[in-house]
PDBQT receptor file of N, H, CA, C and O in Angstrom, charges set to zero:
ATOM      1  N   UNK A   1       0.861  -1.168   0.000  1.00  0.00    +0.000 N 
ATOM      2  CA  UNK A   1       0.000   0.000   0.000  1.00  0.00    +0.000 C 
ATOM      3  C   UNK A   1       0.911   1.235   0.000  1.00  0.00    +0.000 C 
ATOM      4  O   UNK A   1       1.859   1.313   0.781  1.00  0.00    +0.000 OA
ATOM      5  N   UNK A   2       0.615   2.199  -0.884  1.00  0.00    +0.000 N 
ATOM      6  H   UNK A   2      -0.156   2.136  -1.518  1.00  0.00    +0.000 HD
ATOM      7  CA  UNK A   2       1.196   3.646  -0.954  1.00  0.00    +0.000 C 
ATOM      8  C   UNK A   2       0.489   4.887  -0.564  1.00  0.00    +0.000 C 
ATOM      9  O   UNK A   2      -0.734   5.001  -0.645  1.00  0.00    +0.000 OA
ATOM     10  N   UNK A   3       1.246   5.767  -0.160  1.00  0.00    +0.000 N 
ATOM     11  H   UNK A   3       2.239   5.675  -0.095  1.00  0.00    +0.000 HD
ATOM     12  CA  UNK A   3       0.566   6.883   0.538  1.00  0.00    +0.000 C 
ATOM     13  C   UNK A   3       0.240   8.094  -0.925  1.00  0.00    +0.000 C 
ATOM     14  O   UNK A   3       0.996   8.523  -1.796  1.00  0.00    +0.000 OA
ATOM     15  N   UNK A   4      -1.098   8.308  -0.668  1.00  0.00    +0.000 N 
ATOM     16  H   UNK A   4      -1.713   7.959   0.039  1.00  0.00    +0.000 HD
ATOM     17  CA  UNK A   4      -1.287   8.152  -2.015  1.00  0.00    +0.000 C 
ATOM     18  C   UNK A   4      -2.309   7.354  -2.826  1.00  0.00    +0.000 C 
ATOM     19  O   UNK A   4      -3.300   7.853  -3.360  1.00  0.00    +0.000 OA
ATOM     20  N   UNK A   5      -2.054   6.393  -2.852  1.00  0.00    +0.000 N 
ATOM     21  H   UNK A   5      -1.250   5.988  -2.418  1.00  0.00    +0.000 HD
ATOM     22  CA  UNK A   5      -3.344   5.322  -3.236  1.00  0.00    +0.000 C 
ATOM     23  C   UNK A   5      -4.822   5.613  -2.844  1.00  0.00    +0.000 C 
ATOM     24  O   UNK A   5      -5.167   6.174  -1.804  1.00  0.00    +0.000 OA
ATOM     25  N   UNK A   6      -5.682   5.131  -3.870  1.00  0.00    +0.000 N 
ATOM     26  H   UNK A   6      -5.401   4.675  -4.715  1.00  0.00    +0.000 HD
ATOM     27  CA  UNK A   6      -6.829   5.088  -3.653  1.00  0.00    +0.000 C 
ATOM     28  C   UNK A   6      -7.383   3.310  -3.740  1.00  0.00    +0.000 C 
ATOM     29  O   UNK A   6      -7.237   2.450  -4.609  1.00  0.00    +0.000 OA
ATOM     30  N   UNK A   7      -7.995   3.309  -2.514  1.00  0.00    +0.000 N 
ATOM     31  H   UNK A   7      -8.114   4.007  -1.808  1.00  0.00    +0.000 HD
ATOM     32  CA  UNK A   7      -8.876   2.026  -2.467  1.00  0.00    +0.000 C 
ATOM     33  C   UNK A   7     -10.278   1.962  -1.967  1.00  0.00    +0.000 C 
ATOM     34  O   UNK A   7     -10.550   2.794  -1.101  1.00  0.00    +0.000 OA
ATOM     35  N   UNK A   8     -11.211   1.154  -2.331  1.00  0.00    +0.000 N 
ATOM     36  H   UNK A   8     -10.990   0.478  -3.034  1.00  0.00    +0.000 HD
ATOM     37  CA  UNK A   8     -12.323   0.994  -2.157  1.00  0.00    +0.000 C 
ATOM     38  C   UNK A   8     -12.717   0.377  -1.148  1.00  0.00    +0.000 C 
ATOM     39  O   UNK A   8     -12.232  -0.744  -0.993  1.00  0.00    +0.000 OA
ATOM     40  N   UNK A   9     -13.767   0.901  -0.069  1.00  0.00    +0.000 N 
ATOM     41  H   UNK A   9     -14.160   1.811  -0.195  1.00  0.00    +0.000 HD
ATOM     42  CA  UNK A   9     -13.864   0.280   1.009  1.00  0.00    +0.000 C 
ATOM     43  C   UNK A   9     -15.351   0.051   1.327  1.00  0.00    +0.000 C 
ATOM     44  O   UNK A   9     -16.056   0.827   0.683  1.00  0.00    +0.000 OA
ATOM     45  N   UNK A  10     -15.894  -0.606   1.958  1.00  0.00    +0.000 N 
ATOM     46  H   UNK A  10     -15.321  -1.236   2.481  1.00  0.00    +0.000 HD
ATOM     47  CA  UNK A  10     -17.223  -1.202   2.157  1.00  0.00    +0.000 C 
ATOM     48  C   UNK A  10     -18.294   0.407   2.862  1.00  0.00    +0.000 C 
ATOM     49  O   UNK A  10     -19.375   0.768   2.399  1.00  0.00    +0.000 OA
ATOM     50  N   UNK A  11     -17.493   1.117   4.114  1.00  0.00    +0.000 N 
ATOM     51  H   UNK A  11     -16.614   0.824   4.491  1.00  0.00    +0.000 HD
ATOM     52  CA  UNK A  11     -18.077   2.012   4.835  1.00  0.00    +0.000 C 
ATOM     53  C   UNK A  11     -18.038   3.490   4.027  1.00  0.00    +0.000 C 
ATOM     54  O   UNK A  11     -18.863   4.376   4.251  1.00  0.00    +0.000 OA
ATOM     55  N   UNK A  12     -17.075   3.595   3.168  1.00  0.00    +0.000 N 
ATOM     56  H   UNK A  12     -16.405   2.876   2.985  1.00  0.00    +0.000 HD
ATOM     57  CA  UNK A  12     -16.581   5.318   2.891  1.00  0.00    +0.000 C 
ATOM     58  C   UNK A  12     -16.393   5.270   1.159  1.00  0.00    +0.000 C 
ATOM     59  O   UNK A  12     -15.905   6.242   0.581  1.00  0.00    +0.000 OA
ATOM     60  N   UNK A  13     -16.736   4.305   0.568  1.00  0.00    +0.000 N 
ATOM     61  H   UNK A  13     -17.132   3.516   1.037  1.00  0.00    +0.000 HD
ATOM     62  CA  UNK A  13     -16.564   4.146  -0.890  1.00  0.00    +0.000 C 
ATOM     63  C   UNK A  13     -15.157   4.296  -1.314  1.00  0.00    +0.000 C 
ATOM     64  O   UNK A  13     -14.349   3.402  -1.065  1.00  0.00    +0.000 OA
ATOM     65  N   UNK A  14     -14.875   5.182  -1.828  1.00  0.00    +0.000 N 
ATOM     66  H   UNK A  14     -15.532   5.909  -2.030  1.00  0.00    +0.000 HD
ATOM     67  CA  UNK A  14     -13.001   5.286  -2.286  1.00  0.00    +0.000 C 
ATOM     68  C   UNK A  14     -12.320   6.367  -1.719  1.00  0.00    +0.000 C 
ATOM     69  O   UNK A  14     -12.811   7.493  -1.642  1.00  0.00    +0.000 OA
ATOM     70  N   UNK A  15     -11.419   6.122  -1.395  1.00  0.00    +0.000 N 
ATOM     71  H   UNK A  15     -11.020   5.208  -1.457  1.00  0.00    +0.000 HD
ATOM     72  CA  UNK A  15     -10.435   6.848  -0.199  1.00  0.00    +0.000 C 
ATOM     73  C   UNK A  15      -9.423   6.991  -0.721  1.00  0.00    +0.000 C 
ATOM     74  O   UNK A  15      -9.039   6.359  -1.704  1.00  0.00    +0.000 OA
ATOM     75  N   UNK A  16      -8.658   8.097   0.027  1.00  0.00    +0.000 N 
ATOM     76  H   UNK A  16      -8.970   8.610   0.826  1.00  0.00    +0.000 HD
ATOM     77  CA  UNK A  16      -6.817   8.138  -0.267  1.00  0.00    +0.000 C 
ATOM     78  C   UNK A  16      -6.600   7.528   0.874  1.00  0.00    +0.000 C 
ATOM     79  O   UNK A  16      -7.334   7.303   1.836  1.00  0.00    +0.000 OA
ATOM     80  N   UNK A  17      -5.200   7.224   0.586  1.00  0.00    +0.000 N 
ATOM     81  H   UNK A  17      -4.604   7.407  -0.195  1.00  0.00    +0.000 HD
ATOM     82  CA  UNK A  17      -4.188   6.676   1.706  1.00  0.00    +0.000 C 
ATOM     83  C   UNK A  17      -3.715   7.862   2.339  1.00  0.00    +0.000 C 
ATOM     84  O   UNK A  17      -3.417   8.717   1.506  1.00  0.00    +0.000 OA
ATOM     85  N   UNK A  18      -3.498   8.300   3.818  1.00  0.00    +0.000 N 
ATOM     86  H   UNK A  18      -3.740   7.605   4.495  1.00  0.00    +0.000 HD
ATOM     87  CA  UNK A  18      -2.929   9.253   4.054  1.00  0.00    +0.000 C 
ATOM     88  C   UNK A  18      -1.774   9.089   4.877  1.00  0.00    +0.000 C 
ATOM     89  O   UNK A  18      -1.159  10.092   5.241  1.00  0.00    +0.000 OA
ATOM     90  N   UNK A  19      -1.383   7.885   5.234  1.00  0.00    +0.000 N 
ATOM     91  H   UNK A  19      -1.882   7.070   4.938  1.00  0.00    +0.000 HD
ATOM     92  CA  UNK A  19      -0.389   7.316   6.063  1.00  0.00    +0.000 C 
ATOM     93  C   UNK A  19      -0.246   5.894   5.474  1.00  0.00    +0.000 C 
ATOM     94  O   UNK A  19      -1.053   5.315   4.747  1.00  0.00    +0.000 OA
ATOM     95  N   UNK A  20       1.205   5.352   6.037  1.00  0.00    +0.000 N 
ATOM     96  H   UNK A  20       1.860   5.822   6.628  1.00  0.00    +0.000 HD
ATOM     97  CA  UNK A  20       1.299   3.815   6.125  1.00  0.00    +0.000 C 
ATOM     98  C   UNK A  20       1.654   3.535   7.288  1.00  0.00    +0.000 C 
ATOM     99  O   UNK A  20       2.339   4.388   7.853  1.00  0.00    +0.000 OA
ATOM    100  N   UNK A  21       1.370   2.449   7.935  1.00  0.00    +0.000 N 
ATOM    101  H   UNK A  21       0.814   1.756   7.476  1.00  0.00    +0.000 HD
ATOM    102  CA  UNK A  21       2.057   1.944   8.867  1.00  0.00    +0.000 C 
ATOM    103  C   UNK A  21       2.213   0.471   8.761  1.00  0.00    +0.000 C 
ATOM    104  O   UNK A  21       1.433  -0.040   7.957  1.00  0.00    +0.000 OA
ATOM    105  N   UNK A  22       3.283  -0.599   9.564  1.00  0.00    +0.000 N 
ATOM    106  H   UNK A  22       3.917  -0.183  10.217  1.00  0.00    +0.000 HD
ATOM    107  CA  UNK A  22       3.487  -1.494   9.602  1.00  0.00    +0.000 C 
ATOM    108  C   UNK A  22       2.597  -2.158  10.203  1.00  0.00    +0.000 C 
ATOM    109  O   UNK A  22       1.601  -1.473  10.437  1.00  0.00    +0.000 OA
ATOM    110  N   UNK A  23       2.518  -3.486  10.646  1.00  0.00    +0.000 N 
ATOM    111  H   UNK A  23       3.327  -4.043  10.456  1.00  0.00    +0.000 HD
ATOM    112  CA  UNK A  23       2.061  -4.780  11.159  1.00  0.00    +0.000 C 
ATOM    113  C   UNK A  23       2.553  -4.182  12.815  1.00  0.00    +0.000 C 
ATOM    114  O   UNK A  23       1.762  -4.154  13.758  1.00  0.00    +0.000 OA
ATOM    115  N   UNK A  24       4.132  -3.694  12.913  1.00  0.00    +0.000 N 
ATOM    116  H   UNK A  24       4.775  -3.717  12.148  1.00  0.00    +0.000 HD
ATOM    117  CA  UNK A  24       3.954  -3.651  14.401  1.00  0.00    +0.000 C 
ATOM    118  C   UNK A  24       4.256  -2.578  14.731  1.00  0.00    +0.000 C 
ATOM    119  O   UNK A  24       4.740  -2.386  15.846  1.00  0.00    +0.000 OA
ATOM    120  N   UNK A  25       4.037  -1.504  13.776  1.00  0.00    +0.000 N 
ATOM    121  H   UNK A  25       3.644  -1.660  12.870  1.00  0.00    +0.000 HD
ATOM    122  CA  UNK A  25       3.257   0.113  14.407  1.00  0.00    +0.000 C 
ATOM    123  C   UNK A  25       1.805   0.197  14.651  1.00  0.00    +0.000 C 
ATOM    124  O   UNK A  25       1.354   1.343  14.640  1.00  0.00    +0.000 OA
ATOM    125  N   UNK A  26       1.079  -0.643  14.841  1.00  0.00    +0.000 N 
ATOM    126  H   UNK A  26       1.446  -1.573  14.850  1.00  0.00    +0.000 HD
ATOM    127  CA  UNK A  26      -0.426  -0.546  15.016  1.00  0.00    +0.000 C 
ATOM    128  C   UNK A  26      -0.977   0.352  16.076  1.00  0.00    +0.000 C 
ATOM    129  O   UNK A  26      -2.003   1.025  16.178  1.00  0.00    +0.000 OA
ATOM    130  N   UNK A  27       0.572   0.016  17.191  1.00  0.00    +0.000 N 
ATOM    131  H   UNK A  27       1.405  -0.531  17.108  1.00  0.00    +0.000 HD
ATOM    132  CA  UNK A  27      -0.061   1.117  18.268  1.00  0.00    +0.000 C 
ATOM    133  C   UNK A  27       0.336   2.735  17.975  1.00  0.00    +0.000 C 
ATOM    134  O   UNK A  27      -0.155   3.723  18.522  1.00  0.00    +0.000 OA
ATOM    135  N   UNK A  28       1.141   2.697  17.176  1.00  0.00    +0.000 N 
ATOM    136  H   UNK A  28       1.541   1.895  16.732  1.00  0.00    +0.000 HD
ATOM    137  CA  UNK A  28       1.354   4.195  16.711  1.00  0.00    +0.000 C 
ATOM    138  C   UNK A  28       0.554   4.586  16.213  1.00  0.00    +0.000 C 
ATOM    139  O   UNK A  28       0.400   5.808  16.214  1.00  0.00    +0.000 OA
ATOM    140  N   UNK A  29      -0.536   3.565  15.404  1.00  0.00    +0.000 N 
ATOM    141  H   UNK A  29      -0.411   2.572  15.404  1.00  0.00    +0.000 HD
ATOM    142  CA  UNK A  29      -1.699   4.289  13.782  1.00  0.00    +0.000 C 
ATOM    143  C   UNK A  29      -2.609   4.766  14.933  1.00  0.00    +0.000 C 
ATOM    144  O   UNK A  29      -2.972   5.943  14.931  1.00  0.00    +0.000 OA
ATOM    145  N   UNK A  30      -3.056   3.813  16.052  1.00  0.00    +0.000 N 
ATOM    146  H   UNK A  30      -2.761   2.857  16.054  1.00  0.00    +0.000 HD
ATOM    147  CA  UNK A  30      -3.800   4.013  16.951  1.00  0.00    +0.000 C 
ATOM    148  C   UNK A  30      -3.703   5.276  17.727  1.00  0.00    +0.000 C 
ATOM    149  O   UNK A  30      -4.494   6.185  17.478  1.00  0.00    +0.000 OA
ATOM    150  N   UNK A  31      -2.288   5.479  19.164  1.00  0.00    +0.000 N 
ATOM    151  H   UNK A  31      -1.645   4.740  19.366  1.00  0.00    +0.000 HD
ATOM    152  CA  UNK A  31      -2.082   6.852  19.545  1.00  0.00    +0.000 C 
ATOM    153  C   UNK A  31      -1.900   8.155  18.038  1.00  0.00    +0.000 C 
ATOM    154  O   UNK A  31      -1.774   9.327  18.393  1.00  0.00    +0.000 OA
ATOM    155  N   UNK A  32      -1.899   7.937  16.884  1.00  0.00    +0.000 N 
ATOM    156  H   UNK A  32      -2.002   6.985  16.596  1.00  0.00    +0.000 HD
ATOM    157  CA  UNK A  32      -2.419   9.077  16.055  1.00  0.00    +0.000 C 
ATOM    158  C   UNK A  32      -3.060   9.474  15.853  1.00  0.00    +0.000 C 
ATOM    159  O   UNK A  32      -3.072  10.561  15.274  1.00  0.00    +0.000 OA
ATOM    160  N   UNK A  33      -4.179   8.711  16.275  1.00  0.00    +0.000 N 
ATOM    161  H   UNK A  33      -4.169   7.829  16.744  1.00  0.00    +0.000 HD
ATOM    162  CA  UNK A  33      -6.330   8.584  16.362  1.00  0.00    +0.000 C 
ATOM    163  C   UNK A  33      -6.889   7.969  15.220  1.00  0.00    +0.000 C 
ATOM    164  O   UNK A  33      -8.073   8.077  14.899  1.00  0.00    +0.000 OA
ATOM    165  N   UNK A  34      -5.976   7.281  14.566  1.00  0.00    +0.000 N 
ATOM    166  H   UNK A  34      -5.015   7.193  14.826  1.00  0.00    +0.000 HD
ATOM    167  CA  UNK A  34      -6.231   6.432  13.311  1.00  0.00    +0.000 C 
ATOM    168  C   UNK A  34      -7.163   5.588  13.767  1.00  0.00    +0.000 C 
ATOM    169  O   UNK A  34      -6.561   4.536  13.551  1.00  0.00    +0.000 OA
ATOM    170  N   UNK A  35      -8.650   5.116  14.453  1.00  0.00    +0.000 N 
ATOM    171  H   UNK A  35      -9.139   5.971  14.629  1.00  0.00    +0.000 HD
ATOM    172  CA  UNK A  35      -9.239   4.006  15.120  1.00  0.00    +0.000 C 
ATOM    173  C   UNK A  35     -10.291   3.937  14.359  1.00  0.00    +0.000 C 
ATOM    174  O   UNK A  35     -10.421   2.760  14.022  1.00  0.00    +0.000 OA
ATOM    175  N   UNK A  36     -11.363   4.789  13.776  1.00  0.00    +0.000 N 
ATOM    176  H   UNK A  36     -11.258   5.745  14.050  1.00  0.00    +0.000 HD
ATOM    177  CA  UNK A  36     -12.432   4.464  13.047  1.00  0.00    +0.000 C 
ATOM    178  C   UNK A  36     -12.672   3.199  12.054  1.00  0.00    +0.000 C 
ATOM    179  O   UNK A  36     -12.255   3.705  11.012  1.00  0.00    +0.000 OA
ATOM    180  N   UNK A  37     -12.949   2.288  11.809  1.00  0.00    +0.000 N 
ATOM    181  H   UNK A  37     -13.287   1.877  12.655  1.00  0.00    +0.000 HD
ATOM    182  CA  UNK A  37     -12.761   1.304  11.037  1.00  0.00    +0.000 C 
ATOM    183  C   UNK A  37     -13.731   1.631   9.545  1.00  0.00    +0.000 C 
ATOM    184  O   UNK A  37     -14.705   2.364   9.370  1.00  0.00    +0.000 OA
ATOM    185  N   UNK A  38     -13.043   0.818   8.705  1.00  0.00    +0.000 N 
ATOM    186  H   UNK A  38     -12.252   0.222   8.847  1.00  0.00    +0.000 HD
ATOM    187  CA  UNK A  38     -13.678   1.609   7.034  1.00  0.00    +0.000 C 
ATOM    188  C   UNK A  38     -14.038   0.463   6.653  1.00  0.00    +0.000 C 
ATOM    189  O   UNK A  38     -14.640   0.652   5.596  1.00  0.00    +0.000 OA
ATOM    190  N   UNK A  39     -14.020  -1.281   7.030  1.00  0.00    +0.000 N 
ATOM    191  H   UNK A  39     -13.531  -1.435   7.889  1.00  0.00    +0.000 HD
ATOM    192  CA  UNK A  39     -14.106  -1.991   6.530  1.00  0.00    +0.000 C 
ATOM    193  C   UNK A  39     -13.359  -2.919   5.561  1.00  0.00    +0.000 C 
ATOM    194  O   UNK A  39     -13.540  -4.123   5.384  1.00  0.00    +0.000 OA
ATOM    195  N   UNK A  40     -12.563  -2.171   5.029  1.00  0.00    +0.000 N 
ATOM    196  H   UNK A  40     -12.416  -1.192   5.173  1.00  0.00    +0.000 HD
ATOM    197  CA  UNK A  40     -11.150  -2.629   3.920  1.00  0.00    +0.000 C 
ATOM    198  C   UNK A  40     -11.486  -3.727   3.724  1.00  0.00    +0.000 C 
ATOM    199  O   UNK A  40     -12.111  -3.930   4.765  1.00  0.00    +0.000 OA
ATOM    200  N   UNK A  41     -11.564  -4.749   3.091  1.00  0.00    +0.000 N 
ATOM    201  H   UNK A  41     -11.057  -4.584   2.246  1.00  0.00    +0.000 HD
ATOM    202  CA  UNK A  41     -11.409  -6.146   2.745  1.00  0.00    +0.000 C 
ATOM    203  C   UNK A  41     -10.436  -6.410   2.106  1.00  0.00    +0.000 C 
ATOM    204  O   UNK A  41     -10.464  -6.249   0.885  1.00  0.00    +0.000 OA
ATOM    205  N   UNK A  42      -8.940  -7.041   2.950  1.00  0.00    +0.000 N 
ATOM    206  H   UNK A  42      -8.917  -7.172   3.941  1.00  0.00    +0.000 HD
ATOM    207  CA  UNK A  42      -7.622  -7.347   2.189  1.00  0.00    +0.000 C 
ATOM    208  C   UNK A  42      -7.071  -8.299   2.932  1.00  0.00    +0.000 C 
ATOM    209  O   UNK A  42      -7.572  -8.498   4.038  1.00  0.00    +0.000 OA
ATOM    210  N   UNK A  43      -5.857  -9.150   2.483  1.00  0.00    +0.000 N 
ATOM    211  H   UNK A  43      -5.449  -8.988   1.584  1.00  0.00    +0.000 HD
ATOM    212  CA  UNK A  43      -5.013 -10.067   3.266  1.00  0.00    +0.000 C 
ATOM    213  C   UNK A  43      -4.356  -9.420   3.959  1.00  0.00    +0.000 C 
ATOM    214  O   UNK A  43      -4.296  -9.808   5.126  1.00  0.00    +0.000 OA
ATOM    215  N   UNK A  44      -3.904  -8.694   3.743  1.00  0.00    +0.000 N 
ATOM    216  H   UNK A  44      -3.953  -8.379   2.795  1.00  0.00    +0.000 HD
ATOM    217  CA  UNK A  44      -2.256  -7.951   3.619  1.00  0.00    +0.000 C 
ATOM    218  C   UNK A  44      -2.040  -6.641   4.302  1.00  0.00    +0.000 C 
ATOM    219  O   UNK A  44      -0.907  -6.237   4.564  1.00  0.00    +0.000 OA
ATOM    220  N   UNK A  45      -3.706  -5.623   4.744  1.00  0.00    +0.000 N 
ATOM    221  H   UNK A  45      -4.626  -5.952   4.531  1.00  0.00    +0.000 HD
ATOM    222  CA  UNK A  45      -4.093  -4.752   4.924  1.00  0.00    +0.000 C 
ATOM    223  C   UNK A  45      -4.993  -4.289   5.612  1.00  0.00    +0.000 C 
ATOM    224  O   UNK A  45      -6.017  -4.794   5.152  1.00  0.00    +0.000 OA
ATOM    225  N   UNK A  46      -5.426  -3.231   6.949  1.00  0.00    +0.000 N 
ATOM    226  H   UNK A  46      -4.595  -2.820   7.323  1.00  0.00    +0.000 HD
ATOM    227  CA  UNK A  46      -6.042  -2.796   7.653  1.00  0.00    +0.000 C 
ATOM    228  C   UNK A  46      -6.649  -1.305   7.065  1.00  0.00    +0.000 C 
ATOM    229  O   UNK A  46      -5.735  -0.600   6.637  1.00  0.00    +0.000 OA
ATOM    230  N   UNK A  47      -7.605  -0.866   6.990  1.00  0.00    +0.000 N 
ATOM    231  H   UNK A  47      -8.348  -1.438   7.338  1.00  0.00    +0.000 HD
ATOM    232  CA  UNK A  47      -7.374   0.619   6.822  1.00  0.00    +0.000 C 
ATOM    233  C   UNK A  47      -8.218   1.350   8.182  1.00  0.00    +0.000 C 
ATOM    234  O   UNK A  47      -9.114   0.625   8.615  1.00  0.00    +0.000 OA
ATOM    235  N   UNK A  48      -8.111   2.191   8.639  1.00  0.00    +0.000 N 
ATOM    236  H   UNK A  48      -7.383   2.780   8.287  1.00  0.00    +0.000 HD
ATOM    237  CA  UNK A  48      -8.285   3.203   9.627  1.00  0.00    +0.000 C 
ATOM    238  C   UNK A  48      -8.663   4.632   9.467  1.00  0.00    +0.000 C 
ATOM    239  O   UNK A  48      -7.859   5.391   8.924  1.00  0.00    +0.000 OA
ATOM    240  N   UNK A  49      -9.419   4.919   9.745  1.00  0.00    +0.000 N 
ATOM    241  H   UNK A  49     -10.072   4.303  10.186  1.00  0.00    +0.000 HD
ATOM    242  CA  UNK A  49      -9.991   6.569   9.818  1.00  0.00    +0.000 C 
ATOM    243  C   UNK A  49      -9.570   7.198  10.941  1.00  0.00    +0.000 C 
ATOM    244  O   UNK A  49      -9.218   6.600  11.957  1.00  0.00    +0.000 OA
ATOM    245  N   UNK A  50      -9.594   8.800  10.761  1.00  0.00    +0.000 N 
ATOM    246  H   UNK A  50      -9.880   9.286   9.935  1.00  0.00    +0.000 HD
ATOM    247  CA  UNK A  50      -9.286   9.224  11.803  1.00  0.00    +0.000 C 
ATOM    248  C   UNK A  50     -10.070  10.891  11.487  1.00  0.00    +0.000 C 
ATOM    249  O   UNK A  50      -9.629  11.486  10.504  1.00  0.00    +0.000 OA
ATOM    250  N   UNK A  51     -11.067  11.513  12.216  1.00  0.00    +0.000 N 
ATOM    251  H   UNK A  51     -11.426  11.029  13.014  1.00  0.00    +0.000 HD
ATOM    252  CA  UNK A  51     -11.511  12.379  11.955  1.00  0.00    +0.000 C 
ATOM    253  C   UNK A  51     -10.864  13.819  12.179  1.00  0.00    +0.000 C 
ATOM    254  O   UNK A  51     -10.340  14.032  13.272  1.00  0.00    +0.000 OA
ATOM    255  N   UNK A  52     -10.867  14.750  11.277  1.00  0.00    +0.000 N 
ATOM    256  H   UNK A  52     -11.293  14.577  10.389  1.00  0.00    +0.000 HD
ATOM    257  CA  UNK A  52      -9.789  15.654  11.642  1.00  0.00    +0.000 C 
ATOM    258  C   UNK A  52     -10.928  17.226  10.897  1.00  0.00    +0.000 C 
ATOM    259  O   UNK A  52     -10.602  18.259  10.313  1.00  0.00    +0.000 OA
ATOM    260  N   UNK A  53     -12.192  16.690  11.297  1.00  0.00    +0.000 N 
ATOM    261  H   UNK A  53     -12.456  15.850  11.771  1.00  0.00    +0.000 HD
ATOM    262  CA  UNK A  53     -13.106  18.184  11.218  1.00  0.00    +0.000 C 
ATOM    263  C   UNK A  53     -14.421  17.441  11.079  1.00  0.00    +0.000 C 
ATOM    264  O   UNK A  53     -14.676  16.237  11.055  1.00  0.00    +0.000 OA
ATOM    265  N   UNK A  54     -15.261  18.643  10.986  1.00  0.00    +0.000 N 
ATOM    266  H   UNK A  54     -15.054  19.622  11.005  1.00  0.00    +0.000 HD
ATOM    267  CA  UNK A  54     -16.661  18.519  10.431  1.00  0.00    +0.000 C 
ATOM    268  C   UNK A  54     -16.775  17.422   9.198  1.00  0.00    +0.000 C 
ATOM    269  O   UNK A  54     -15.705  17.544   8.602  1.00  0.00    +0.000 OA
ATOM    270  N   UNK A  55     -17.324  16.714   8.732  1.00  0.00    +0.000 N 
ATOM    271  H   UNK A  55     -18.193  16.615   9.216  1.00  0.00    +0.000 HD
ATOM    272  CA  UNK A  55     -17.099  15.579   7.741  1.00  0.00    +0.000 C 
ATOM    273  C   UNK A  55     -16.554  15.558   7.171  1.00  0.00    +0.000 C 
ATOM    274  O   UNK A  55     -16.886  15.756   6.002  1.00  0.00    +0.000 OA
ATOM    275  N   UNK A  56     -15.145  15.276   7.556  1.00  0.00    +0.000 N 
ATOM    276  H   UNK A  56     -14.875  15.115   8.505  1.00  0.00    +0.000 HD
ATOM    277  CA  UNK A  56     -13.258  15.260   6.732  1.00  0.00    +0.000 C 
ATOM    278  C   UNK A  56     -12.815  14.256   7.451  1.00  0.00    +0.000 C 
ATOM    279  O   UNK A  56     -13.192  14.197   8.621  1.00  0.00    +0.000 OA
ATOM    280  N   UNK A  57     -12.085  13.426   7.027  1.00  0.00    +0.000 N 
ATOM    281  H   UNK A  57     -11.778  13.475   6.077  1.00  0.00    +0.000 HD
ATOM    282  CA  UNK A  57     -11.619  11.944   7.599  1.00  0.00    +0.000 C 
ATOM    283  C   UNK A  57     -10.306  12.211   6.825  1.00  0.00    +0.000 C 
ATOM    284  O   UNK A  57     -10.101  12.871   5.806  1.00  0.00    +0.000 OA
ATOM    285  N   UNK A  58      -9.462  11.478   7.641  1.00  0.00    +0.000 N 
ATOM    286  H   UNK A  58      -9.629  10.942   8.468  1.00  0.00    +0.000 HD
ATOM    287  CA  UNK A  58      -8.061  11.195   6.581  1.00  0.00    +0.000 C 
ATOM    288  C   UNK A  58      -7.535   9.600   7.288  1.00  0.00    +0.000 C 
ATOM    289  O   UNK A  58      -7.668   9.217   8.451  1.00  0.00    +0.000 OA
ATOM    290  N   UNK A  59      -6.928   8.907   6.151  1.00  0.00    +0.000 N 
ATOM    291  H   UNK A  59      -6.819   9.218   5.207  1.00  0.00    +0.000 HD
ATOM    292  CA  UNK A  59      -6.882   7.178   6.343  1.00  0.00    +0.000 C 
ATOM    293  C   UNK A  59      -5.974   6.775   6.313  1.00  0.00    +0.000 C 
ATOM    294  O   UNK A  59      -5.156   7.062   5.439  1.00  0.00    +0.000 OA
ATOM    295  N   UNK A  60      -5.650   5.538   7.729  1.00  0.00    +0.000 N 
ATOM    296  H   UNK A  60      -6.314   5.305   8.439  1.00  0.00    +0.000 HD
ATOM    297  CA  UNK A  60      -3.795   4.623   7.394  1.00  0.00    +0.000 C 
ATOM    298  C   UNK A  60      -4.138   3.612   7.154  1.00  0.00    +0.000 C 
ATOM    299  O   UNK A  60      -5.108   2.990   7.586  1.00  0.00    +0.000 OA
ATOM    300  N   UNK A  61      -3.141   3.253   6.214  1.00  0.00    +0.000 N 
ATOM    301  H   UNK A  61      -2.352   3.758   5.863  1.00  0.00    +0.000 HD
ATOM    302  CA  UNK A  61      -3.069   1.430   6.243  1.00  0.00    +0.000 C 
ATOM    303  C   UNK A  61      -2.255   1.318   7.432  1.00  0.00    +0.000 C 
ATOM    304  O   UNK A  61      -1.507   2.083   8.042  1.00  0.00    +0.000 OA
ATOM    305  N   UNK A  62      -2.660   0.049   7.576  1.00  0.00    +0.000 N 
ATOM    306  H   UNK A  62      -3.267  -0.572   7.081  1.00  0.00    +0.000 HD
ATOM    307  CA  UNK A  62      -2.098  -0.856   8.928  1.00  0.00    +0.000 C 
ATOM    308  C   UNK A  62      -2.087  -1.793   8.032  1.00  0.00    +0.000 C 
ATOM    309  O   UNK A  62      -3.002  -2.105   7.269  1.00  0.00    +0.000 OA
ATOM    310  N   UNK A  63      -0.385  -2.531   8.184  1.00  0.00    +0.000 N 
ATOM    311  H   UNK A  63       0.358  -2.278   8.803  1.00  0.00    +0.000 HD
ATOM    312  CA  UNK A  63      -0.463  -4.494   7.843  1.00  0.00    +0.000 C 
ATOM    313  C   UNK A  63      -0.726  -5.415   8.700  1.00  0.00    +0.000 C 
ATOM    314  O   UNK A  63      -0.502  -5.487   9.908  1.00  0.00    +0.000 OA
ATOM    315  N   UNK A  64      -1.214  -6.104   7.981  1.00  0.00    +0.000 N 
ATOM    316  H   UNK A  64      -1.396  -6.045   6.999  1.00  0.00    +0.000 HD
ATOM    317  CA  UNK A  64      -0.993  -6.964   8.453  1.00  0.00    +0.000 C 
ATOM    318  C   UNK A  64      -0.619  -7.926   9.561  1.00  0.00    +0.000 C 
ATOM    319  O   UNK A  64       0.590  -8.063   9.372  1.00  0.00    +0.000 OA
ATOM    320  N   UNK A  65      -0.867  -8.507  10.374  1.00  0.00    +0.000 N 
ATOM    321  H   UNK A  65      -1.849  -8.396  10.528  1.00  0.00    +0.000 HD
ATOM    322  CA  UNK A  65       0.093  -9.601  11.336  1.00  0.00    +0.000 C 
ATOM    323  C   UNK A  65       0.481 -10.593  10.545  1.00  0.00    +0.000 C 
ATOM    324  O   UNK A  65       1.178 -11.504  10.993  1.00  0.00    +0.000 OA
TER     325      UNK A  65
């Protein structure tokens, strides 16, 4: 996943990437307020919301375990 990318998600339709994080930065995506869940459907991939106004969201991937 690239920061940057657009992917399609079940809750928010198509999104940018606005972060990456690893498999074992999860608690970093988290203390960033990355926690909202979008649904993502991937092997390899988590994605995360994080609200940053009045209906404005910006999104991390999280990998994997």
């Amino acid at each position: 996943m690239l920061i940057g990318q657009y992917v399609k998600t079940l809750r928010f339709c198509r999104i940018k990437i606005d972060a990456v994080f690893s498999a074992d930065a999860k608690e970093a995506a988290v203390s960033a307020g990355f926690t909202e869940p979008t649904h993502y459907q991937d092997i390899d991939w988590i994605v995360y919301g994080k609200s940053i106004g009045q209906n404005r969201m910006i999104f991390a991937a999280v990998g994997r375990e």
